[in-house]
C-alpha positions in Angstrom: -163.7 181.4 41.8 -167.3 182.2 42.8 -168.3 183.8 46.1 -171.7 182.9 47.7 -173.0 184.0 51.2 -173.8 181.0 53.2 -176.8 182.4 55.8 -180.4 182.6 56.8 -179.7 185.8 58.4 -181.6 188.5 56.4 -180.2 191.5 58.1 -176.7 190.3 57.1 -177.7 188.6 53.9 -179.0 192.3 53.2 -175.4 193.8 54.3 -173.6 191.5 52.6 -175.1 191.6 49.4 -174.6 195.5 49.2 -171.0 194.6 48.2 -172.4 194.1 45.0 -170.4 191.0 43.7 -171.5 188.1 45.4 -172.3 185.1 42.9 -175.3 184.0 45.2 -177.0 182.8 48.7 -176.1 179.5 49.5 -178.6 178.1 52.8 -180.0 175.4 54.1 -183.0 174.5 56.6 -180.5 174.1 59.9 -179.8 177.7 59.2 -183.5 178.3 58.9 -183.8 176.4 62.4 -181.4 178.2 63.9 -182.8 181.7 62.9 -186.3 181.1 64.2 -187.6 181.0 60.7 -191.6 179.4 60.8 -192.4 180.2 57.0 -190.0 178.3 55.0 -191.6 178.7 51.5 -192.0 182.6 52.3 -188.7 183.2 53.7 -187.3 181.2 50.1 -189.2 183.9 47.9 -188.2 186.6 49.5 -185.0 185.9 49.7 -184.9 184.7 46.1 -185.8 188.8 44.9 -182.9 189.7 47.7 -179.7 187.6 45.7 -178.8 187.4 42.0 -178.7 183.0 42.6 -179.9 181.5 45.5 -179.2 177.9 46.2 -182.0 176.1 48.5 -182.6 172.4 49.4 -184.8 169.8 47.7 -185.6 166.6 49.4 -187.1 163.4 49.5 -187.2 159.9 50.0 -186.8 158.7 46.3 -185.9 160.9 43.2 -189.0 161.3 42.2 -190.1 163.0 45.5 -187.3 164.7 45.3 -188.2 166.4 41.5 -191.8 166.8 42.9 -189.8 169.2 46.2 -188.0 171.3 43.6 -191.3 171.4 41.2 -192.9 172.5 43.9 -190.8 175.5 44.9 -190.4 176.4 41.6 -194.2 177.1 41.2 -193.9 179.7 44.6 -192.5 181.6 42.2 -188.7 181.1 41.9 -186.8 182.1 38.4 -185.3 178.9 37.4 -182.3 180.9 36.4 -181.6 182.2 39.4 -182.4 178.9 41.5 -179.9 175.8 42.2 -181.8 172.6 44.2 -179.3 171.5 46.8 -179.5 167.5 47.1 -177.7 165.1 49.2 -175.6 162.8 47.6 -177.5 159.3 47.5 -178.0 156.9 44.7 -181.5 158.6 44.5 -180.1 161.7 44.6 -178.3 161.5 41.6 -181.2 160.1 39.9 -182.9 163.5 40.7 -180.3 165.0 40.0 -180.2 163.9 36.2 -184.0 164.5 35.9 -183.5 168.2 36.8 -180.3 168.8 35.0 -182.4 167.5 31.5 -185.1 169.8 32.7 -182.7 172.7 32.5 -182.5 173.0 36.0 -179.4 173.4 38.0 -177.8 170.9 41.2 -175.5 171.5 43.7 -174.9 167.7 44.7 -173.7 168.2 48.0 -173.0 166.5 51.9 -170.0 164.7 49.5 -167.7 162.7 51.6 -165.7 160.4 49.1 -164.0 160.8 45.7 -166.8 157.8 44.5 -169.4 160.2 45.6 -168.2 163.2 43.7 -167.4 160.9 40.5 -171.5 159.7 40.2 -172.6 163.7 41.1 -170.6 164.5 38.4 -171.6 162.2 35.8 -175.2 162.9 36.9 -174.6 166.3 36.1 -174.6 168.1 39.0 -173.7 172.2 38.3 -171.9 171.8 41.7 -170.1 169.0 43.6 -170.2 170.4 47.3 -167.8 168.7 49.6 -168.1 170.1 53.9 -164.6 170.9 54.6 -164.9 171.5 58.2 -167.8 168.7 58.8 -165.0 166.7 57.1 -162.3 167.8 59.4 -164.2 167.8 63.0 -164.8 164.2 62.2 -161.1 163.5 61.5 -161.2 163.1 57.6 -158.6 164.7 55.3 -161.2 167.4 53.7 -158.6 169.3 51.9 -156.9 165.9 49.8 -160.8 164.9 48.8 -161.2 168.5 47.4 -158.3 168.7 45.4 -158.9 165.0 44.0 -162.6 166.4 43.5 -161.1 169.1 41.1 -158.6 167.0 39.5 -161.5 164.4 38.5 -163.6 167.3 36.6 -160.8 168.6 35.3 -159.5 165.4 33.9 -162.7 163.8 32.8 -163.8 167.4 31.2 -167.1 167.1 33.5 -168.7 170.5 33.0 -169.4 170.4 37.4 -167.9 172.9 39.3 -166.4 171.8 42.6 -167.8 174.0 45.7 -165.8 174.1 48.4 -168.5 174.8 51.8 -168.7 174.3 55.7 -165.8 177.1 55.8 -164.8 178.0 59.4 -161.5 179.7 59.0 -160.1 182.2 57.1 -157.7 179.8 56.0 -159.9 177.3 54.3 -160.8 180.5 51.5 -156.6 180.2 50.9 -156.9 176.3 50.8 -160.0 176.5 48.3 -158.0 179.2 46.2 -154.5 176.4 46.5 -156.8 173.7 45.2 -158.5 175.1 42.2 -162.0 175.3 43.6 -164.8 177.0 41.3 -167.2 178.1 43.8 -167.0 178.7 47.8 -169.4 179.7 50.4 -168.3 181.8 53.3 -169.8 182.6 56.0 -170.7 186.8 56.4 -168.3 186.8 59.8 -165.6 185.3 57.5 -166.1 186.9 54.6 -165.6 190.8 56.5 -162.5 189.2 57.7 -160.8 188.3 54.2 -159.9 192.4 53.7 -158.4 192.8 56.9 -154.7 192.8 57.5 -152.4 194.6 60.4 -150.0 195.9 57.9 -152.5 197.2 55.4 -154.3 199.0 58.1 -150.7 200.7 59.5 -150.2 202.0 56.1 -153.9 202.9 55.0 -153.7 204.8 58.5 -150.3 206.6 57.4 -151.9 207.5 53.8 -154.6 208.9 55.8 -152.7 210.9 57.6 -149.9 212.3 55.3 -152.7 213.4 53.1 -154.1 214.8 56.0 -150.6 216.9 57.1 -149.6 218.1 53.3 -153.6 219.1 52.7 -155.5 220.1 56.3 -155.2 224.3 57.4 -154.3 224.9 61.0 -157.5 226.4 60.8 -159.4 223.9 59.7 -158.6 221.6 62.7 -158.7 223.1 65.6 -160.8 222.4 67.4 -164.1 225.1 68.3 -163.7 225.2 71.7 -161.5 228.2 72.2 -161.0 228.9 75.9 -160.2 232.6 76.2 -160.1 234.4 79.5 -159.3 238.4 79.7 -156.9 240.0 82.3 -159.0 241.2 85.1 -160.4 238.1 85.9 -158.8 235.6 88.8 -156.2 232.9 88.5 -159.1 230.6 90.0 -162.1 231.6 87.6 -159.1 231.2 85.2 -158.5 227.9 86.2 -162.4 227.0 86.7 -162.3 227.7 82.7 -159.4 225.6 81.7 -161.3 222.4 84.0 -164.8 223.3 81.8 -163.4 223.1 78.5 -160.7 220.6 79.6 -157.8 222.0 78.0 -154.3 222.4 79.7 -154.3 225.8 79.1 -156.1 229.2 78.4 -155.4 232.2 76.1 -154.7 235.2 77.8 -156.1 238.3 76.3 -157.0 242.5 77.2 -160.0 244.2 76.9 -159.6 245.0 73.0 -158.8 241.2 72.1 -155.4 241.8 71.8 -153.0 238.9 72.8 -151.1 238.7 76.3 -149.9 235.2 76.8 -151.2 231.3 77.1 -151.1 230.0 80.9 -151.1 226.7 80.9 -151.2 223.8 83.9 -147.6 224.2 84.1 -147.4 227.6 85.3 -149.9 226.8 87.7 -148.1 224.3 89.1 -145.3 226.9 89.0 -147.2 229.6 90.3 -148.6 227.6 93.6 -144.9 226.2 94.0 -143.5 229.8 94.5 -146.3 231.5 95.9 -149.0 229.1 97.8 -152.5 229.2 97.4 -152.7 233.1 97.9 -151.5 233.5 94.4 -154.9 232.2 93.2 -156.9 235.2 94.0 -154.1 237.6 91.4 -155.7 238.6 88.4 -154.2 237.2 85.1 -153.1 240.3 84.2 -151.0 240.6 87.3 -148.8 237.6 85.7 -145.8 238.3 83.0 -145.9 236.1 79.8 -143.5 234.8 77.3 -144.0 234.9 73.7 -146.2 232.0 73.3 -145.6 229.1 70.7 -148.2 230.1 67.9 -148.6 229.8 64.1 -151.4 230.8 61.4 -154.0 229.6 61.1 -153.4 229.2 57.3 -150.6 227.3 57.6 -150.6 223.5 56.9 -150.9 220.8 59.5 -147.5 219.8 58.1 -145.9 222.6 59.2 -147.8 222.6 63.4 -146.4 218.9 63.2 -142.4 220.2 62.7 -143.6 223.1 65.0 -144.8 220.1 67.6 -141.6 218.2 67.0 -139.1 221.0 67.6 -140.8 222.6 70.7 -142.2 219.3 72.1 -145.0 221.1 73.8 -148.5 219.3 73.3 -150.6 222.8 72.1 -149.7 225.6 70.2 -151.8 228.7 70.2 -153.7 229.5 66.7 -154.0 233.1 65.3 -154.7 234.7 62.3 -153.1 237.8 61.3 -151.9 238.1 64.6 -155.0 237.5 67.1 -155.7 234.3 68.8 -158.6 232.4 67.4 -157.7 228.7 68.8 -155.8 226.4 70.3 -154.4 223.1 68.3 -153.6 220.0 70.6 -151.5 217.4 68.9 -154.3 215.1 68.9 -155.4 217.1 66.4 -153.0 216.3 63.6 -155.5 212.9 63.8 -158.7 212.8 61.7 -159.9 210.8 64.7 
């Protein structure tokens, strides 16, 4: 089944065409209207270099006018290739229809409400029998029988038309047009970024992700820069200005020569005020006794910090490599967030 843009919008026009496998540009002069657009015949030709087919209307009062509105495009430069002359189903229109088709031209015969309709585009000729699902529907019409009757008729009668299933305003109505056999549909660019998505195929992209993450990722390679350190004969308070500036729970305690002492975190100050009071804020660090903190290499995978996280359930282990702390790793940052 084809895939065409329906728009006027060049930004997303642009955007969507990047995708690389687009049929065409299907548009019309209400989306014209609606984007502002004052040049007609210039916005056409530059959107014709923009799309590989670009479908644009011709019309007119009788067929003849008509021919003489795709003529005249044609001669702004269009390749008649890469062109298809929307016209609106009328007895005239088909009459058009039939003169550009034996030009070599191609017709999307569209604005088709009934089977009758879609029987004279096709004998006409038309490339494309278009029928407006959702104009259909907000009007109370059975859009979705008509299309499938649509596609049963060229396939039946061996007409060489292909059925074009447009006026798409649901996801929903690309599965009907798929269920009926269509050829060709037009989606809108809103609708057509929503066909890929799915809540169960993002849960397990996002696990992928991040087991490729654990089983591949050093320690070292995600912690995070920010390493707050703090030495001994500073204060609990200028210790705990440092933890607040760099917005960690905790700090790395270390001496003079860089050698490890301990990790205080927010829980031994809460500790720490409970026993002692607020005097306890002008001791030095190194006044404090430390356990052996929870650390691991930095060379290590995240796999193994994650069973590390799991069996201590604290939220950051201390980082060091060969022995001297160089980081701390949150358990946020087992996330390629």
């Amino acid at each position: 089944m084809e895939l065409y843009l329906d728009s006027a919008d060049l930004k997303e026009i642009k955007e969507a065409f990047q995708l690389g496998f687009l049929t065409g540009l299907t548009t019309t002069p209400t989306f014209m209207h609606r984007e502002g657009i004052r040049d007609l015949d210039a916005t056409i030709v530059e959107l014709s270099k923009i799309v590989p087919v670009l479908q644009i209307e011709a019309l007119g009062e009788t067929a003849a006018d008509i021919v003489a509105d795709a003529e005249r495009q044609l001669a702004l430069g269009l390749d008649p290739k890469r062109t298809v002359f929307k016209i609106p189903v009328s007895l005239e229109g088909v009459k058009a229809c039939r003169t550009l088709v034996d030009k070599g031209l191609k017709v999307n015969v569209h604005l088709v409400y009934t089977i009758q309709q879609a029987y004279m585009a096709a004998v006409a000729g038309a490339t494309y029998i278009c029928v407006l699902a959702g104009r259909m529907q907000d009007q109370g019409y059975d859009a979705l029988t008509l299309i499938g009757d649509v596609v049963e008729l060229v396939e039946a009668y061996g007409f060489d038309s292909k059925v074009m299933f447009s006026s798409v305003r649901n996801t929903e109505h690309v599965r009907n047009a798929i269920d009926l056999g269509c050829h060709t549909i037009t989606v809108p660019w809103k609708l057509m970024k929503a066909l890929t998505e799915n809540n169960f195929t993002a849960i397990g992209t996002n696990q992928f992700i991040e087991h490729t993450r654990l089983i591949t990722v050093t320690v070292g390679q995600a912690i995070n820069t920010i390493n707050p350190t703090v030495t001994t004969d500073i204060s609990l308070t200028e210790a705990i200005v440092k933890m607040t500036e760099y917005g960690f729970g905790c700090v790395t305690v270390v001496d003079e020569a860089g050698n490890l002492k301990g990790v205080f975190t927010d829980g031994d100050l809460r500790r720490k005020l409970a026993d002692g009071g607020r005097d306890v804020l002008s001791k030095k660090m190194g006044d404090f006794e430390y356990g052996t903190p929870i650390s691991i290499e930095s060379t290590e995978l995240l796999d193994a910090a994650a069973a590390l996280f799991k069996k201590t359930s604290v939220d950051t282990i201390l980082v060091t490599e060969n022995g001297k702390p160089v980081g701390m790793l949150d358990i946020q940052d087992l996330k390629n967030d």
